[in-house]
C-alpha positions as CSV (number, residue, x, y, z in Angstrom):
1,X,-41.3,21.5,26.0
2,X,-38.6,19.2,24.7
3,X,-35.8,22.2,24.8
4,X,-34.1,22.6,27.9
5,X,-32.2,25.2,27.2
6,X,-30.2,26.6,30.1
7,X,-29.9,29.7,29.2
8,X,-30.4,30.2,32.9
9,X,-26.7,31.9,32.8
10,X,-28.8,35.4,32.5
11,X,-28.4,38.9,32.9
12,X,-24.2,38.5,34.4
13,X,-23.9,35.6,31.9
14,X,-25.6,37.2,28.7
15,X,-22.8,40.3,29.7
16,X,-19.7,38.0,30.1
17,X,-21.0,36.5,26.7
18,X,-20.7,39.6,25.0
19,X,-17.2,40.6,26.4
20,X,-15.9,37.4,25.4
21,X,-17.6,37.2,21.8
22,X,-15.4,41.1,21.2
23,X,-12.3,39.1,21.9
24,X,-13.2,36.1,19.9
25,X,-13.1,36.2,16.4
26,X,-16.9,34.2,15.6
27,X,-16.7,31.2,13.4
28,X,-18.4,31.7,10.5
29,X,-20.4,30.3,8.0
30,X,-17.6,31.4,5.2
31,X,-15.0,30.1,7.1
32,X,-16.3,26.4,7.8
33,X,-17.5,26.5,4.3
34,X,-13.8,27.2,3.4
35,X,-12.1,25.3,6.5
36,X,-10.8,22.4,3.7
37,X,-8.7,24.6,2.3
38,X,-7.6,26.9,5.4
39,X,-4.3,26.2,6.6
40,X,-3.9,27.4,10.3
41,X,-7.1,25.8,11.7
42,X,-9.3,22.6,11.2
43,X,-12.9,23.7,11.9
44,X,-14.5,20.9,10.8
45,X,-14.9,16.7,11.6
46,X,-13.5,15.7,8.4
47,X,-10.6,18.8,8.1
48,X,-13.7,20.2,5.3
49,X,-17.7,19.8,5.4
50,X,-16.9,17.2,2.8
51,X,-15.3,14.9,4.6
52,X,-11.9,14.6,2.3
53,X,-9.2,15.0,5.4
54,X,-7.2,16.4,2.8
55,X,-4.8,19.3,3.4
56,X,-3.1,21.5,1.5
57,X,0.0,22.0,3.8
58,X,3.1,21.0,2.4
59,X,6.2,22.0,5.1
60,X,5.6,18.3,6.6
61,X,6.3,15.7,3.1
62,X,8.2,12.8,2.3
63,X,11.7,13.9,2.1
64,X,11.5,15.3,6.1
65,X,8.9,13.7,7.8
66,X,11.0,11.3,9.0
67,X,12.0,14.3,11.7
68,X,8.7,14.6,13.0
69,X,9.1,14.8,16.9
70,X,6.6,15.6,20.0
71,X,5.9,19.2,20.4
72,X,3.8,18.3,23.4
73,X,1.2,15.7,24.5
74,X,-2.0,16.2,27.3
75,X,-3.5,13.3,29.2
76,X,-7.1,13.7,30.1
77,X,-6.3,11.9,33.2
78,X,-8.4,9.9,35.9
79,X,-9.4,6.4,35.7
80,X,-12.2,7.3,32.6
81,X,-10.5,5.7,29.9
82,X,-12.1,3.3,27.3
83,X,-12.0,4.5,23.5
84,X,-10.7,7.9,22.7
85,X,-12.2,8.0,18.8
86,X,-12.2,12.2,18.9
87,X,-11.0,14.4,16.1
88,X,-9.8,17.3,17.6
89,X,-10.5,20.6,16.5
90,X,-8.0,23.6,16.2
91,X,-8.9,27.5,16.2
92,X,-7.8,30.8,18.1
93,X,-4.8,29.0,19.5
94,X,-7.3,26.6,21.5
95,X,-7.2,23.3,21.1
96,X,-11.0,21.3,21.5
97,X,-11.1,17.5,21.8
98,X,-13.4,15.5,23.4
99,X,-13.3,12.1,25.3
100,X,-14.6,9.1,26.5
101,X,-17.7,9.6,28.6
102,X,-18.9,12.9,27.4
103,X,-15.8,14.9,28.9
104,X,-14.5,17.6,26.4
105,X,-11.3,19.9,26.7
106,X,-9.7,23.3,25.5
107,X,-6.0,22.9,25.4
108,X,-3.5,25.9,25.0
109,X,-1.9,25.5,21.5
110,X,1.2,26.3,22.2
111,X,2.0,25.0,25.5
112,X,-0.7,21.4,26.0
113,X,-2.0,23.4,29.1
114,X,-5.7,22.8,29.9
115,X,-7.3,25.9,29.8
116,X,-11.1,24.4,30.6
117,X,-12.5,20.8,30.9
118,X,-16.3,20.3,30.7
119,X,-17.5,16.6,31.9
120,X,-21.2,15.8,31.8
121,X,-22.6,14.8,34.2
122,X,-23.8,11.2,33.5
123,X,-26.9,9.1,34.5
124,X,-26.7,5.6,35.9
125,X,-29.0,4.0,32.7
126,X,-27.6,5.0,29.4
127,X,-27.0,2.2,27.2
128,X,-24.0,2.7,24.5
129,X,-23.8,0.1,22.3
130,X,-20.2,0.4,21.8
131,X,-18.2,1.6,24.1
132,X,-18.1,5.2,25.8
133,X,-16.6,7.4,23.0
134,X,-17.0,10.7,21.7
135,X,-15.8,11.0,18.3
136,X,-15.5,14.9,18.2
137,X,-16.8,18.7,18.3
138,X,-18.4,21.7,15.9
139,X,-17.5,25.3,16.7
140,X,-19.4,28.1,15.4
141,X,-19.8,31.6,16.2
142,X,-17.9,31.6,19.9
143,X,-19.6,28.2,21.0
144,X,-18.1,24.9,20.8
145,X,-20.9,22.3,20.4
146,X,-20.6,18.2,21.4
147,X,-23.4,15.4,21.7
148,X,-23.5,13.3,25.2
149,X,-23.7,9.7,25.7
150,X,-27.2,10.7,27.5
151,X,-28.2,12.3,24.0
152,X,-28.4,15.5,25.0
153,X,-26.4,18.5,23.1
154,X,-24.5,20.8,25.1
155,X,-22.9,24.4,23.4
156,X,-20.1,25.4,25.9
157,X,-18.6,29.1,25.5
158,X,-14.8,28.4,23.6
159,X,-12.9,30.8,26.1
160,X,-14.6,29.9,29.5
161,X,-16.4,26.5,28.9
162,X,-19.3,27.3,30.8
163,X,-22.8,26.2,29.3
164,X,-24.4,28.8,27.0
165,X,-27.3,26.6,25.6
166,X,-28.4,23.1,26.3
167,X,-31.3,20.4,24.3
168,X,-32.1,17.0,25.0
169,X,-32.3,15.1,21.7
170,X,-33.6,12.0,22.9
171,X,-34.3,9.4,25.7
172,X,-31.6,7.4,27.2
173,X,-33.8,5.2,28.7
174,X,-35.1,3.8,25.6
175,X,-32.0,3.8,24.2
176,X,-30.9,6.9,22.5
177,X,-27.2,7.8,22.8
178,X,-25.6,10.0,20.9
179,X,-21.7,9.9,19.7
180,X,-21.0,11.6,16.4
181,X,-19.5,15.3,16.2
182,X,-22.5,17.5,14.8
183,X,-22.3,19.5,11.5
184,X,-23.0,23.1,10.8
185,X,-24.5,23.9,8.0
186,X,-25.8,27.5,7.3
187,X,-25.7,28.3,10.7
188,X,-27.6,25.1,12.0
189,X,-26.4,22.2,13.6
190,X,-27.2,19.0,12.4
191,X,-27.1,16.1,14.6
192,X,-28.0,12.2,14.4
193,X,-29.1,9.6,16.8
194,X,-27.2,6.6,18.3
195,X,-29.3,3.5,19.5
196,X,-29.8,1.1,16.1
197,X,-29.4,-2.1,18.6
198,X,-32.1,-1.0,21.1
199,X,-35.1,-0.4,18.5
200,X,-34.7,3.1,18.0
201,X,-35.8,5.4,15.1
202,X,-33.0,7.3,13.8
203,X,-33.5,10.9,12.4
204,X,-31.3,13.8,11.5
205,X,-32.3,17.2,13.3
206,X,-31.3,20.8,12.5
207,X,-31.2,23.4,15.4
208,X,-29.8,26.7,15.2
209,X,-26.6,26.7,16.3
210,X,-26.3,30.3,18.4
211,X,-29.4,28.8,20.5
212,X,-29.9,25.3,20.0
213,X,-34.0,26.0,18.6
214,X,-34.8,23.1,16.7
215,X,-35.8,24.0,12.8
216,X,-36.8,20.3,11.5
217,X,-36.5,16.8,12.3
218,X,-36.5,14.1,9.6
219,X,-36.7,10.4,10.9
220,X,-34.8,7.8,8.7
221,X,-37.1,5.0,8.8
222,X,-40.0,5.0,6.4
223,X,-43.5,5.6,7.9
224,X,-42.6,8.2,10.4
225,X,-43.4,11.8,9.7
226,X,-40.8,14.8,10.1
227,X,-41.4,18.0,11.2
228,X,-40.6,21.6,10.9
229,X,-40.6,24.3,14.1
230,X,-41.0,27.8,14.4
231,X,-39.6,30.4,16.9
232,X,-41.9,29.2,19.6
233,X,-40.9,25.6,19.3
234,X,-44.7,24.7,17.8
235,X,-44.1,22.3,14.8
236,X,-45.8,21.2,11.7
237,X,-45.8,18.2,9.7
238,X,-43.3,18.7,7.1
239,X,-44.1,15.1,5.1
240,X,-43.7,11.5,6.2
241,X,-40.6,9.6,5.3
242,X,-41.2,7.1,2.5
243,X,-44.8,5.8,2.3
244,X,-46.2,3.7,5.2
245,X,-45.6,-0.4,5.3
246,X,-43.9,0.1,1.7
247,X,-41.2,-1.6,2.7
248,X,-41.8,-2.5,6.5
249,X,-44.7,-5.0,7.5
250,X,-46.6,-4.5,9.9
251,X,-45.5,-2.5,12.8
252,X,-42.1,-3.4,12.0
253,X,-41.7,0.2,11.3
254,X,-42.0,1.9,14.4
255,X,-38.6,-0.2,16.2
256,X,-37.0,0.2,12.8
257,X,-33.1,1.1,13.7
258,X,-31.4,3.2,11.0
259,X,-29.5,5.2,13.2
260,X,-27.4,8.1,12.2
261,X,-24.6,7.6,14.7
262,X,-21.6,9.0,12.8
263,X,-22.8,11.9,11.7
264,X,-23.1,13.7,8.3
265,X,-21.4,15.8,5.6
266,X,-22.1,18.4,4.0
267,X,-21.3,19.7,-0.1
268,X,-21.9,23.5,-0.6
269,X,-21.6,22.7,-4.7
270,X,-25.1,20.3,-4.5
271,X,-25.9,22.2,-1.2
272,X,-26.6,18.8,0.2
273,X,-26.1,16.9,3.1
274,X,-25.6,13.5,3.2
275,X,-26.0,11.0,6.1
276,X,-26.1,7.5,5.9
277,X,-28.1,5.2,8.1
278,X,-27.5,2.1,10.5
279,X,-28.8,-1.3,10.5
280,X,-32.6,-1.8,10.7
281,X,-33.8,-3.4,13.7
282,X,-33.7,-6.4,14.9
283,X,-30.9,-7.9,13.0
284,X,-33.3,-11.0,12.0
285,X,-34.5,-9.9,8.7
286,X,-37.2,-12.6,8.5
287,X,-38.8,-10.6,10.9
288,X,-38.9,-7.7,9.0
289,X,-39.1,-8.9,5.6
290,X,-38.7,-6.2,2.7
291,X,-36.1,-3.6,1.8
292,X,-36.8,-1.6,5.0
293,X,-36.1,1.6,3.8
294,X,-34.3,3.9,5.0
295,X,-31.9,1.4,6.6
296,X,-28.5,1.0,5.6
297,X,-28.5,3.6,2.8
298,X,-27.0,6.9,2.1
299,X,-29.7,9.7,2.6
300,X,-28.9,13.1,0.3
301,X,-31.2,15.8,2.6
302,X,-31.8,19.2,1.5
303,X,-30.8,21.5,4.8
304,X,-32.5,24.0,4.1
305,X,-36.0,22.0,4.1
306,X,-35.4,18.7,5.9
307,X,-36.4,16.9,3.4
308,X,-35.0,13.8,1.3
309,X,-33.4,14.6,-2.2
310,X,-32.5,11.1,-2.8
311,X,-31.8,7.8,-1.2
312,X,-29.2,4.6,-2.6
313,X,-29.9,1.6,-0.3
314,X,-26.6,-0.4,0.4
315,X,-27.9,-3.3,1.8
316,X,-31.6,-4.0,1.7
317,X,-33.2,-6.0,3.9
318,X,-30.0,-6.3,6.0
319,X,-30.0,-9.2,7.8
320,X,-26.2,-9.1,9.0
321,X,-25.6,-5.3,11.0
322,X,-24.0,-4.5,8.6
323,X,-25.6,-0.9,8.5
324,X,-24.1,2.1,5.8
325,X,-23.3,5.2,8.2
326,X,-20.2,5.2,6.7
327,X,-19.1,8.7,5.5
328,X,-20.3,10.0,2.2
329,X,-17.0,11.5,0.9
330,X,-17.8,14.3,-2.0
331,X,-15.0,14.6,-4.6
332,X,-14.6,15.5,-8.7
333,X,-14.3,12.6,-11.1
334,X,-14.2,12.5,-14.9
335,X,-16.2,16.4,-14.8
336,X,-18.9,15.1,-12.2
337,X,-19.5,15.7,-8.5
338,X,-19.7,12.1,-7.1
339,X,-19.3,10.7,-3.4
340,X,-17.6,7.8,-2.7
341,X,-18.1,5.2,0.7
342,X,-16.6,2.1,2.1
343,X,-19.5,0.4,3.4
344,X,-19.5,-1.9,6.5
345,X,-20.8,-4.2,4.0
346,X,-17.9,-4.7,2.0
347,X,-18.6,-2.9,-0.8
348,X,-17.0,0.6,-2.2
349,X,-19.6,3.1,-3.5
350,X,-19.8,5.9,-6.0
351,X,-22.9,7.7,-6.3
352,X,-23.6,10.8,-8.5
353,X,-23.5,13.5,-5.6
354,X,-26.5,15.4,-7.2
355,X,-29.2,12.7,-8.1
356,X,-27.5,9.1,-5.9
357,X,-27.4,7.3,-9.5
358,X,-24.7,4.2,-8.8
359,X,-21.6,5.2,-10.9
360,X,-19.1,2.3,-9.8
361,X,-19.3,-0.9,-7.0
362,X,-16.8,-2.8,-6.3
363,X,-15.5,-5.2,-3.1
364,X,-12.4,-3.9,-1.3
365,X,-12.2,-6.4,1.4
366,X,-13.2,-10.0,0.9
367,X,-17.2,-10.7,0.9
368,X,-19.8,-13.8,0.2
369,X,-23.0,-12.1,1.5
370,X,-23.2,-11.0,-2.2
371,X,-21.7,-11.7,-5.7
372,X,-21.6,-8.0,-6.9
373,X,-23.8,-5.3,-7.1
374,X,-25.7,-4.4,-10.5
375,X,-24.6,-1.4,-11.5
376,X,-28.0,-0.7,-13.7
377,X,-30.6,-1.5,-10.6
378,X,-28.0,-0.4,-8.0
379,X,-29.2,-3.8,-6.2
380,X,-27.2,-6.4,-4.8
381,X,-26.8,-9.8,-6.1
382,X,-27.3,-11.9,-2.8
383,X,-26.0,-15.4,-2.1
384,X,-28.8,-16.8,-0.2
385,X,-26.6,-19.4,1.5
386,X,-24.7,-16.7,3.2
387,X,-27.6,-15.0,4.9
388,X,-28.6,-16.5,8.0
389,X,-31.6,-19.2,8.5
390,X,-34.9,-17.9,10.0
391,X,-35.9,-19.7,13.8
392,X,-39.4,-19.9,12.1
393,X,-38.3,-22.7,10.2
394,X,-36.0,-24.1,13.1
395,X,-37.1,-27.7,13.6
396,X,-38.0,-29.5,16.4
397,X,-36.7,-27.9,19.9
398,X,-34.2,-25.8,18.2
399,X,-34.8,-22.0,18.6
400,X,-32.7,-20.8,16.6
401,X,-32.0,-20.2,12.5
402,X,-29.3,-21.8,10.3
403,X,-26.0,-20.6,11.4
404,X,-24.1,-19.1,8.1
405,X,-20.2,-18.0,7.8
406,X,-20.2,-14.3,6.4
407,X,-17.8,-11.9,5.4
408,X,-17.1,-9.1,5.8
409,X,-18.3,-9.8,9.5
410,X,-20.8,-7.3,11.1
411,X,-18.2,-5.0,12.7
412,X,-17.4,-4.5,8.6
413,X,-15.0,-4.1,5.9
414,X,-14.6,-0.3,7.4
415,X,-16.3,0.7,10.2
416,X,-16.4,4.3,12.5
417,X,-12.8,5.2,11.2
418,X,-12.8,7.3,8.3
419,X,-11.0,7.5,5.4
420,X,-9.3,10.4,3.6
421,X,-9.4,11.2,-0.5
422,X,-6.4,12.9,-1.9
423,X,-7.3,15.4,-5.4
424,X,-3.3,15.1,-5.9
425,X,-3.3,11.5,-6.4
426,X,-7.1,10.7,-7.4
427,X,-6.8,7.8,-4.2
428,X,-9.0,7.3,-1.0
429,X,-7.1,5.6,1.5
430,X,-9.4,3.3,3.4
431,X,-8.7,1.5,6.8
432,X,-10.0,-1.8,5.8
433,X,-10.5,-4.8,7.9
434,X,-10.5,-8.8,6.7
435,X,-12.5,-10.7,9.2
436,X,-16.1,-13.0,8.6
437,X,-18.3,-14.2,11.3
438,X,-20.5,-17.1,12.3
439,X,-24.0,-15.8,12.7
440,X,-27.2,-17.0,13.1
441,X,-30.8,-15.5,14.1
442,X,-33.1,-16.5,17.0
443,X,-36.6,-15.7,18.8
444,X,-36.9,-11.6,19.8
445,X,-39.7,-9.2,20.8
446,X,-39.3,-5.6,21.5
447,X,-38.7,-4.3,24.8
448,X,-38.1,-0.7,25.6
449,X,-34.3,0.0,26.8
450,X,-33.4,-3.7,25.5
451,X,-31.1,-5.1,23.1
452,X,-33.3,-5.3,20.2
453,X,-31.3,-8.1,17.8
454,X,-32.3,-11.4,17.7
455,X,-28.9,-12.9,16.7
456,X,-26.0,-14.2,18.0
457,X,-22.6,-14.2,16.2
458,X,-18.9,-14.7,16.7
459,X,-16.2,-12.6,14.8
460,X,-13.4,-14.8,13.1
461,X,-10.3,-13.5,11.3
462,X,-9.4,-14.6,8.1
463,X,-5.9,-14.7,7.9
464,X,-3.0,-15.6,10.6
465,X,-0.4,-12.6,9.5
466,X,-3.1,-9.1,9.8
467,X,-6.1,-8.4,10.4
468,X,-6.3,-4.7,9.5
469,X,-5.1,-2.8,5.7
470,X,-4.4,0.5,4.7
471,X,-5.4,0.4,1.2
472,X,-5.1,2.8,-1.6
473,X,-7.9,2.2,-3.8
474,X,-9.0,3.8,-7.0
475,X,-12.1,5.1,-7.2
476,X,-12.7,4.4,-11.1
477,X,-11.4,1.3,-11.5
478,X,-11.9,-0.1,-8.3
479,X,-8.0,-1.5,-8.1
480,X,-5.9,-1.5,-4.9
481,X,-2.8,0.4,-5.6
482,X,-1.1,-0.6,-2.7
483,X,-1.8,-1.7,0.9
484,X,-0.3,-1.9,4.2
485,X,-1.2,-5.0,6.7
486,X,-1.5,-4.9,10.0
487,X,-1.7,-7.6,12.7
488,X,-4.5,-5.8,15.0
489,X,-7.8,-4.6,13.1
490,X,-7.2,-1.0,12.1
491,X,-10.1,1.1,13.8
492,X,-8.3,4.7,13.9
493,X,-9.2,7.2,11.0
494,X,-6.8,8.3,8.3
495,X,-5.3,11.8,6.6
496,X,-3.6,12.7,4.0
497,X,-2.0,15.7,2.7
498,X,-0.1,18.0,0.0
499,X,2.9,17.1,1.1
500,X,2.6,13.2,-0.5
501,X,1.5,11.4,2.7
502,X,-0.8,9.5,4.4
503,X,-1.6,9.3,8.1
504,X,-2.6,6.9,9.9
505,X,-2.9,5.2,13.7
506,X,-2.9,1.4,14.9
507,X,-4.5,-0.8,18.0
508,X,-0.3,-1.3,19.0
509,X,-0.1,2.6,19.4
510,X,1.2,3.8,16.7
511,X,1.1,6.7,14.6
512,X,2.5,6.2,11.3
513,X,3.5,8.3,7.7
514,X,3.2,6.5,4.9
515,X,4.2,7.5,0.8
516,X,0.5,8.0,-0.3
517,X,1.7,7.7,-4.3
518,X,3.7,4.1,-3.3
519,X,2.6,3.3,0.7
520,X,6.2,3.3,2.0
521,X,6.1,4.1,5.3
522,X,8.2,6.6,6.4
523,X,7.9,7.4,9.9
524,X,5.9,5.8,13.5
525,X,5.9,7.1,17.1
526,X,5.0,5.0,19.5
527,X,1.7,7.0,21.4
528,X,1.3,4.4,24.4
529,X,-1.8,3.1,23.5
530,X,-4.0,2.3,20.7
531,X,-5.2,4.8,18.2
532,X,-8.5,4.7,17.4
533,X,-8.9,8.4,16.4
534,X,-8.3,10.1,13.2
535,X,-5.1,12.7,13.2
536,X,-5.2,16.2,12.0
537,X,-3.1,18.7,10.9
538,X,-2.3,22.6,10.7
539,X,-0.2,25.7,10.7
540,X,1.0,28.2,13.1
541,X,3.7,30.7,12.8
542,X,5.1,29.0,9.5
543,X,4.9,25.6,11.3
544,X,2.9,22.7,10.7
545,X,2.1,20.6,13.3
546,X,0.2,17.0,13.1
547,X,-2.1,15.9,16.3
548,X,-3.9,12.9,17.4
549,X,-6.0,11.5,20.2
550,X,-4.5,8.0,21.8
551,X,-6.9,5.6,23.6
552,X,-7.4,1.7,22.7
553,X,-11.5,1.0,23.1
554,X,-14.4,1.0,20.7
555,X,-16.1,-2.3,19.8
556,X,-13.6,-4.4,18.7
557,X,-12.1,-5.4,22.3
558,X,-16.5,-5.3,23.6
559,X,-17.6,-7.2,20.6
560,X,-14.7,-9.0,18.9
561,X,-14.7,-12.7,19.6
562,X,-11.7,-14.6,18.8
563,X,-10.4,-11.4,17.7
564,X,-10.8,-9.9,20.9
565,X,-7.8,-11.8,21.8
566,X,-5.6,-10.5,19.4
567,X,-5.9,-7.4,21.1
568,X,-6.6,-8.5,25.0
569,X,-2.9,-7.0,25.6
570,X,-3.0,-3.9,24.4
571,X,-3.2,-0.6,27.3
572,X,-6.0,1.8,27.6
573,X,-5.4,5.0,27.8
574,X,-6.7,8.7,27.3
575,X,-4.1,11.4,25.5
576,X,-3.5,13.8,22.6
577,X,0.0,14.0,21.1
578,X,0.8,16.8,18.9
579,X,4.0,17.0,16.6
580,X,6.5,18.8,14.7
581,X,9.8,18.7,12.9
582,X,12.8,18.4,14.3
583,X,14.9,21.7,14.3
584,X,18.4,21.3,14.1
């Protein structure tokens, strides 16, 4: 049975349980459905189900953030450093973050005392694409939930940390990792896959959270079927995804990528859940010739079925990783519930959040792959010269395709760091990054547990003076109200709040306030290493208090060619920093 659920901690466990669940309030369903507008907690990766990493707290603003000081800061110590890409989450005075090799921590509040640590225990053969990182946490009921770089998930009590339930998702040894904080939805926990680079299949799965049963599986490349289980862990077909070699020849389908590695949100309005899907696989689209649906698309799912409401393909036929998990981020505009997403590929996104109809497209970093995108078939207009040659055609001895300069390049115009939408000022600020690449395709066969690409590539920056931007950018219009430059790529996720500001970390370390109506900044602290995590913010006591996690990794310094040494001096490290104003 694929479950291996250790709820082995029996009779003296179930007891302890129960103690513990009487002193712990239980997160509920009302409350994560509320969390974006709660004020002294942050339940949720993306501070709301929706993603906006908007709050509504005002004591920290433009006129006095300038004071901000340390309150206190926590090292996760040892020599496991690498990336540090977690969001932490705040509730009961605990503090849960995770970190780089599938470690996870509840902090004291008040204090930065560690009150548990958790640190799976890892096998010698999992294969993460890009680096080691954890990007984050769900709590529900009394259980705090994380995903494991051997793609297992793991619900640990939130007082004692010890293991209450326990599932294996996938195998490591073919590939499967897994990276993204889950979402709870209606008491289930929804979880992706990791893997798109080693010929995976990605799928979105729904368990229930108090004891990790699965309740369906839908797989995100078309051809495969999904399935529903009962009580007993029997399952049933519950309709295949897409219709069979539609859009995949052959048995392309079966290795086909379009992994869900970030992770999903959720809208209670459309009562819809929205994931979107990595690159298909291998990167050499000759092989694989057709839109390869699901790939590189936004899927709208309906939780409470497991099945697909709608699909908008970003980049069909992708032939440059440029994938489309970015985060679907749910907002109101001109009377209509629409999402919005900076793609990898360039390109800015608003879809109707009900039916996926293509309101608005428009570049907010440079990009050649494409002209435009049509706004009636919601297709891209391709410039052929800008995707790469097939080997097929190679001549002679060579073995590999035409080699083509393309921007954005494949680590993208935004990548794992997510943006944040502010209602007050109609704005999504967007960590964008101006870089292209050379890239060209070659020979590749499927191999279990292999790199599945069949490309080769160097990443090239575009300018001398930055690298990175914090842009404001308009929705409807699709204009760049301001932007901030920054010498490093930017791969650290962004807030904003009530208050009139705009969080935001850099690869040099620090964490900076900016004006989010005109993008003056108005405060930094330098953290000690690079930020590559998104900051969050709440309210104890009357207080607010901003937090973030501090760790330079990720891909950039793994996959980052003459980028890479941009960056080559900057300090790892593994830290959360938490802060508040200055009293006088």
């Amino acid at each position: 049975m694929r479950t291996l659920r250790v709820i082995a901690l029996a009779a003296a466990m179930v007891a302890a349980s129960v103690a513990v669940h009487a002193a712990t309030p239980p997160v509920t369903d009302a409350m994560i459905e509320n969390d974006a507008k709660s004020s002294n907690d942050v339940l949720t990766w993306g501070m709301g189900t929706q993603g906006q990493r908007f709050s509504t707290l005002t004591k920290i603003n433009t006129k006095n953030v300038s004071q901000l000081v340390p309150a206190w800061s926590f090292s996760f110590g040892g020599e496991k450093q690498r990336g540090q890409e977690s969001q932490p989450l705040i509730y009961n005075g605990k503090m849960f973050v995770t970190a780089s090799y599938s470690r996870i921590y509840a902090i004291d509040l008040k204090t930065g005392k560690k009150l548990w640590k958790y640190e799976q225990r890892l096998p010698e053969g999992i294969m993460p694409c890009c680096d080691v990182v954890n990007r984050g946490a769900a709590l529900y009921d009394n259980l705090v939930i994380f995903s494991t770089l051997d793609a297992q998930l793991i619900a640990l009590n939130q007082d004692t940390g010890k293991i209450v339930w326990k599932d294996k998702i996938e195998d490591y040894a073919a590939g499967y990792s897994t990276t993204a904080a889950p979402l709870i939805v209606k008491g289930m926990v929804l979880t992706g896959v990791s893997g798109g680079e080693f010929g995976v299949v990605g799928r979105v799965e729904a368990r229930d959270a108090k004891t990790g049963q699965l309740i369906w599986s839908r797989p995100t490349v078309e051809g495969h079927m999904g399935y529903k289980y009962d009580k007993d862990g029997n399952k049933t077909e519950n309709g295949m995804t897409g219709t069979l070699n539609a859009s995949w020849p052959g048995e392309t389908w079966k290795t086909g990528g379009a992994s869900t590695w970030l992770g999903g949100t959720y809208d209670p309005q459309t009562n819809l859940v929205y994931f979107g899907t990595g690159n298909p696989g291998p990167w050499n689209s000759h092989l694989r010739k057709g839109d390869n649906l699901y790939s590189s698309s936004t899927l709208a799912i309906d939780p409470d079925t497991g099945k697909i409401v709608w699909h908008y393909q970003n980049t069909p036929n992708d032939g440059w990783d440029f994938d489309g998990v970015n985060e679907f981020v749910t907002f109101d505009m001109d009377g209509k519930r629409v999402g919005g997403k900076a793609d990898r590929n360039g390109f800015f996104y608003v879809n109707d959040a009900k039916t996926g109809k293509l309101l608005n497209a428009f570049p907010f970093v440079k990009v050649n792959w494409a002209t435009s995108i049509d706004l009636k078939t919601g297709r891209p207009n391709y410039a052929p010269d800008h995707r790469p040659g097939d080997p097929a055609q190679a001549a002679g001895e060579e073995k590999k395709g035409k080699s083509v300069f393309a921007e954005p390049g494949f680590l993208g115009g935004k990548n794992q760091m997510p943006m944040a939408y502010s209602p007050q000022t109609g704005l999504f600020y967007v960590p964008a990054n101006e870089w292209g690449m050379d890239i060209w395709n070659e020979p590749v066969s499927y191999k279990k547990g292999a790199a599945y690409l069949g490309a080769g590539f160097t990443i090239k920056p575009l300018n001398e003076d930055y690298i990175g931007a914090l842009r404001a950018i308009n929705p409807k219009t699709g204009k760049m109200e301001w932007q901030i430059k920054n010498n490093a790529p930017l791969w650290g996720g962004v807030m904003t709040t009530a208050g009139g500001l705009v969080f935001w970390g850099t690869p040099e370390g620090y964490l900076k306030a900016a004006d989010a109506k005109t993008g003056k900044e108005l405060w930094q602290f330098q953290t000690g290493s690079g930020i590559v995590a998104p900051p969050v913010t709440w309210e104890d006591n009357g207080e607010q208090f901003v937090a973030v996690v501090s760790g330079w990794g990720g891909a950039v310094p793994l996959w980052g060619g003459e980028v890479a040494k941009r960056v080559n001096f900057l300090e790892q490290g593994g830290s959360v920093w938490v802060f508040k104003l200055h009293k006088n």
